[in-house]
N, C-alpha and C positions, 0 to 999 in steps of 0.2 A: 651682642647678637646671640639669639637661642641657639643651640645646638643640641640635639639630641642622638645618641646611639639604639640603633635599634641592631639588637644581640640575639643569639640564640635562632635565629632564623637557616631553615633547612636548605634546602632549593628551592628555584622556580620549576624545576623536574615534576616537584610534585603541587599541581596546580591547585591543591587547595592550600597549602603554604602562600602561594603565590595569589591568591584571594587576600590572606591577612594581609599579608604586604601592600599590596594595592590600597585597600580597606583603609590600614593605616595611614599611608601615605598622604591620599587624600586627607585624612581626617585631621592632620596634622598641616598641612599644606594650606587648608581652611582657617587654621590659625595663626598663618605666618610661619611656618617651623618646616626647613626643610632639612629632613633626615637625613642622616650617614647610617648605610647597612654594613654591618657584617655579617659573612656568609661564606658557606661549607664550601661553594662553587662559583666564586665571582665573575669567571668568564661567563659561563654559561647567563648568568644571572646582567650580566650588561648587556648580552645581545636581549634576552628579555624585555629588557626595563626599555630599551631602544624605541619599541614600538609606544608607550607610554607615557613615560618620565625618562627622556635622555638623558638630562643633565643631573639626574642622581647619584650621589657618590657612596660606589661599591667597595669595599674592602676586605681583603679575608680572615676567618673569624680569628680570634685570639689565639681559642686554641682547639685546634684543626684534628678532628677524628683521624689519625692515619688510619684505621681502623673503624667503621662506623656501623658496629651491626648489632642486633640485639639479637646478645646471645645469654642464658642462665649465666648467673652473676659469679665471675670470680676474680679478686680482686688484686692481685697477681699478678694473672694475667694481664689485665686492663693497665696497670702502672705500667709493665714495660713494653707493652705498646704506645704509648702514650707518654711515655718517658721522657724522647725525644720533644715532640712538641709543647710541654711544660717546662723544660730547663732552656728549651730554648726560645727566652720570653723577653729579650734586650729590646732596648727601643718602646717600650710600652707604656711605660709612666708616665710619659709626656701627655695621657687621657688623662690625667685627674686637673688639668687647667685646661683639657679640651672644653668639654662635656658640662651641661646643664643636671643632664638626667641620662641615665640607660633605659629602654623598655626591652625586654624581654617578650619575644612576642610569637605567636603560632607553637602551637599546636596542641598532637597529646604525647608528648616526650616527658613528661612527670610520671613516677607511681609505677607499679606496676613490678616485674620480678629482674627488668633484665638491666645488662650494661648501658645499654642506650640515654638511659638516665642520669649518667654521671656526669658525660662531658658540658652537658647545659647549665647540672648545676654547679660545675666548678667556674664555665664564663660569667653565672649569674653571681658569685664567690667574689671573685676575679674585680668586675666591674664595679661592684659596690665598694671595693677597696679602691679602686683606684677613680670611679666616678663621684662616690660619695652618696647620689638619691640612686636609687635601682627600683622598678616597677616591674609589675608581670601582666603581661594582655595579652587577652584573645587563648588562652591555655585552658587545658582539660587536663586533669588528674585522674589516675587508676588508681584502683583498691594500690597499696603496698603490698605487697608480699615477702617481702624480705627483711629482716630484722637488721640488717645493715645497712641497706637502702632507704627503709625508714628514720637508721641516725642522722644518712647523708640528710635527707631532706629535711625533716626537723631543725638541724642545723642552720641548714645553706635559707630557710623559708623563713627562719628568724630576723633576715639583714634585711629583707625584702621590704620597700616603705609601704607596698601596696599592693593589692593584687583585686584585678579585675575576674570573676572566672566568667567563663561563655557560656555556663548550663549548669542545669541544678546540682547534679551529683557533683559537680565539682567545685563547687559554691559550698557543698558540703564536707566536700573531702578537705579543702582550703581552712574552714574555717574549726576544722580539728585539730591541724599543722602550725596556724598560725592565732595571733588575737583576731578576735572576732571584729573590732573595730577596722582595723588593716584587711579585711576581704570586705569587696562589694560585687554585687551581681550585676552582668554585663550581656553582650551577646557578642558573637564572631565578628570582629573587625571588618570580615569581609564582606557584610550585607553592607558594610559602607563604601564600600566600590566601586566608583564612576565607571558608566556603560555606553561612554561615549566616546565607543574604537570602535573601528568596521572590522567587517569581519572577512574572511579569506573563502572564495570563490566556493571550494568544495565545503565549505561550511551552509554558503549559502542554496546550494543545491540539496544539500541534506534537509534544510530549512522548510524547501519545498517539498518536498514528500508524504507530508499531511494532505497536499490539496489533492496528489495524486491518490492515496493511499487508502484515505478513509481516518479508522484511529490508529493514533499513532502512538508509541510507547520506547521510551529510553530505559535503558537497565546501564548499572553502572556496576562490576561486579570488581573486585579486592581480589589483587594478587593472592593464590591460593597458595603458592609453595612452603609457607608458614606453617597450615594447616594439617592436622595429620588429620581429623575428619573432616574429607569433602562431601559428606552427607546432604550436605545443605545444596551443592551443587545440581544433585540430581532432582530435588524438587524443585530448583528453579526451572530445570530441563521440562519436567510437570507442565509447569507455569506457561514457560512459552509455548508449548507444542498447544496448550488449551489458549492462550492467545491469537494463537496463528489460525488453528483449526476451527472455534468455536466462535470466536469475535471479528474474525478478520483483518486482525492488526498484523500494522507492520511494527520490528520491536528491531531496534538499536543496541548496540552493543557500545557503548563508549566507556574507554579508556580515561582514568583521572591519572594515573601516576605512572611515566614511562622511566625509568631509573636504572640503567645497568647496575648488577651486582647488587640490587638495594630490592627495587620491587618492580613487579612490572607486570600491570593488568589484563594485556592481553594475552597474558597467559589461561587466563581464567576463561578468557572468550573464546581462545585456541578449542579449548576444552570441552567448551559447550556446542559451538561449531559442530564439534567432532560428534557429539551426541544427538543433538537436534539437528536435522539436513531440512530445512525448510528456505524456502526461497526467498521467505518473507523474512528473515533473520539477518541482517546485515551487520559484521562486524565494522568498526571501522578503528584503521592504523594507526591515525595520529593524534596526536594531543590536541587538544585545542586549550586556545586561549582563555582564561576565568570569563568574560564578558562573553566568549561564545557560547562556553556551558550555557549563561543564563538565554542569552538569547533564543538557542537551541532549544534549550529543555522547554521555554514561553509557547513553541509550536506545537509542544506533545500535548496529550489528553493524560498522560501519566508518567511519573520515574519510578522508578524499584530502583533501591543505590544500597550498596554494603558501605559503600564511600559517607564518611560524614560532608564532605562539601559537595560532593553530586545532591546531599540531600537539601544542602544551603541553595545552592546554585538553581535547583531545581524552586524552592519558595521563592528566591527573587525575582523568577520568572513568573510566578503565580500559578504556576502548576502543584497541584496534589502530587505528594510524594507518599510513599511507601520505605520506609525505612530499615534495616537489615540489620540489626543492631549484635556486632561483634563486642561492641563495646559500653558503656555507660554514656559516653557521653552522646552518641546520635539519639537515646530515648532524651537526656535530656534536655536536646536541642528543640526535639520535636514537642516534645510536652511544652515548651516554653512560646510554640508557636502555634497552638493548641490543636496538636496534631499527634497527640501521642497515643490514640485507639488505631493509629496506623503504625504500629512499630511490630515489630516478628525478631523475638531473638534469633541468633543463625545457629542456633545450637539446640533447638526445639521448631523448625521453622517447621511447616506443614502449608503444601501446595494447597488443600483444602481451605485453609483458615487465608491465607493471600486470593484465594479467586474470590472469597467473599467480600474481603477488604475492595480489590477490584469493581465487584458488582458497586459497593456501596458506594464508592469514589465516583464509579462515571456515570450514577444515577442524579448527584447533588453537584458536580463540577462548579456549576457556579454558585452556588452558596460556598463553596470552599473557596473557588477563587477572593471572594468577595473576605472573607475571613482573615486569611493570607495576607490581603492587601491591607486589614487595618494591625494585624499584628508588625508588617514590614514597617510602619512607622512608629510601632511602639519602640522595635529595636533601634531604629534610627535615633529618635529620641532618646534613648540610653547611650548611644555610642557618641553622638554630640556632647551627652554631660561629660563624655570621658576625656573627649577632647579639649574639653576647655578646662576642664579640672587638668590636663598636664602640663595646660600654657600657666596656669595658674602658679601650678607647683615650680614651674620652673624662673618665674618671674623674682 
């Protein structure tokens, strides 16, 4: 029988995680292969999987962040926090006659300056010793910035049999790390998704708000506490007061990541709340479910998302998105869905240069929608190769 481990996975807290997850599951599930997760938060992550895939077997991860924050790299530090849950590793060898394959899968926890990077790459270390094939899916890489973090990764991306990446810069970054043959170009696990769960009352009331409303407009704004320039903030404020006043929209506030001590996006909304008093402005508290995003976002006339999966979530639904790109990988998500004259770095954003993007979106809607739709099956078509290339590998 196949068995597969799927490692490296965050929380369903954070519901674009909880995209890949799905994503893959399905895709794997399509080939006879049903996964064992591990994960940072299993409880949490089995009342999740409940409403979906019951009978999925959660387990918690190998080796468990006591500690899980990105913080400037010290190395020191990091050991004896982490001390404990490395020495204390018994019981674990018994995976190398479990396991077929490991994947590695979500997110953008590669790259970049901080600690956060380390504990994935020592489970993806970890696994390949004791599974023997190790993959990596559905992942986004950062510039390195750190000369010691770049050995980690070098290292740890050399055992690696394979790597998918989800977008071009990191199809780029991948293929400087590792041989060029070993990286191929993929797209987010979680545009493979099944969208066939209902959805929860006050979802479907938000649903209706378009028929009430007129246009209607979802914004998905990134926990700001990270941030030391919220610049970006106030031209979103721009944005909506010229939404509400000029267009007549009603504009949504939703929440992708509700995370104690970790992240948490309604902070960003607290914020904007506090600045824009329009009545047309509705924050809203709770998370929702990956399949509600899509279905949600499919009623709007537009998204604005700093969030990379508000931007996914928002294309499966066939809505024009607006992208906010804190990071490399939402331009080159969008680029790959040929959506990328809609991208606004958050570090040079200008309310002026988004109400143009705006005009141009709800002038052509359905020439975009229509666009959308045949790129949704190019990705699809890629994420099926992927899938069979792992029943392959593990055959």
């Amino acid at each position: 029988m196949t068995k597969i481990a799927l490692i490296n996975f965050f929380s369903t807290r954070e519901r674009g995680d909880a995209g890949i997850l799905l994503g893959t599951i399905n895709g794997l599930m399509e080939m006879g292969i049903d996964p064992i997760i591990y994960t940072y938060t299993p409880r949490v992550d089995r009342e999740f999987m409940s409403h979906c895939y019951p009978n999925i077997e959660i387990r918690k991860a190998i080796i468990d962040p006591l500690v899980y924050k990105n913080r400037p790299l010290d190395i020191a530090e990091w050991l004896l926090i982490h001390f404990y849950s490395i020495v204390n590793y018994k019981n674990k060898f018994k995976l190398r006659n479990e396991f077929n394959l490991g994947i590695s899968i979500g997110g953008g926890y590669l790259g970049g300056k901080y600690t956060g990077s380390i504990v994935p790459l020592l489970n993806i270390f970890l696994f390949k010793f004791l599974v023997g094939r190790l993959i990596i899916h559905s992942a986004s890489i950062s510039e390195i910035r750190s000369k010691i973090l770049e050995l980690f990764h070098k290292c740890t991306l050399r055992l690696v049999d394979l790597a998918f990446a989800r977008e071009l810069y990191s199809y780029r970054l991948f293929r400087k790390l590792m041989s060029n043959n070993r990286v191929l170009k993929s797209f987010d696990a979680a545009f493979y998704m099944s969208l066939d769960y209902p959805v929860r009352d006050f979802v479907r009331e938000l649903m209706e708000l378009r028929e009430e409303s007129g246009t209607t407009v979802g914004l998905c704004l990134k926990d700001v506490s990270r941030y030391e320039d919220w610049r970006h903030l106030y031209e979103i404020a721009r944005i909506i007061r010229w939404l509400i006043d000029k267009k007549r929209a009603t504009v949504l506030l939703i929440p992708q990541v509700v995370f104690p001590y970790f992240a948490d996006d309604r902070r960003a909304s607290y914020l904007i709340k506090k600045v824009v008093k329009r009545e047309k402005l509705i924050a809203i508290n709770k998370l929702l479910y990956p399949w509600e995003y899509v279905k949600l976002y499919n009623m709007m006339d537009l998204v604005i998302s700093i969030r990379l999966h508000s931007v996914i979530y928002s294309i499966m639904g066939g809505t024009p998105v607006i992208g906010v790109a804190y990071e490399d990988k939402i331009k080159g998500t969008m680029e790959m869905m040929g959506l990328g004259k809609y991208v606004v770095d958050i570090n040079s954003i200008s309310s002026e240069n988004v109400k143009q993007m705006i005009d141009d979106i709800l002038n052509q809607r359905s020439a975009l929608r229509n666009q959308i739709e045949k790129r949704l099956k190019i990705a699809k078509v890629y994420l099926r190769r992927d899938f069979r290339f792992i029943k392959k590998l593990c055959s």
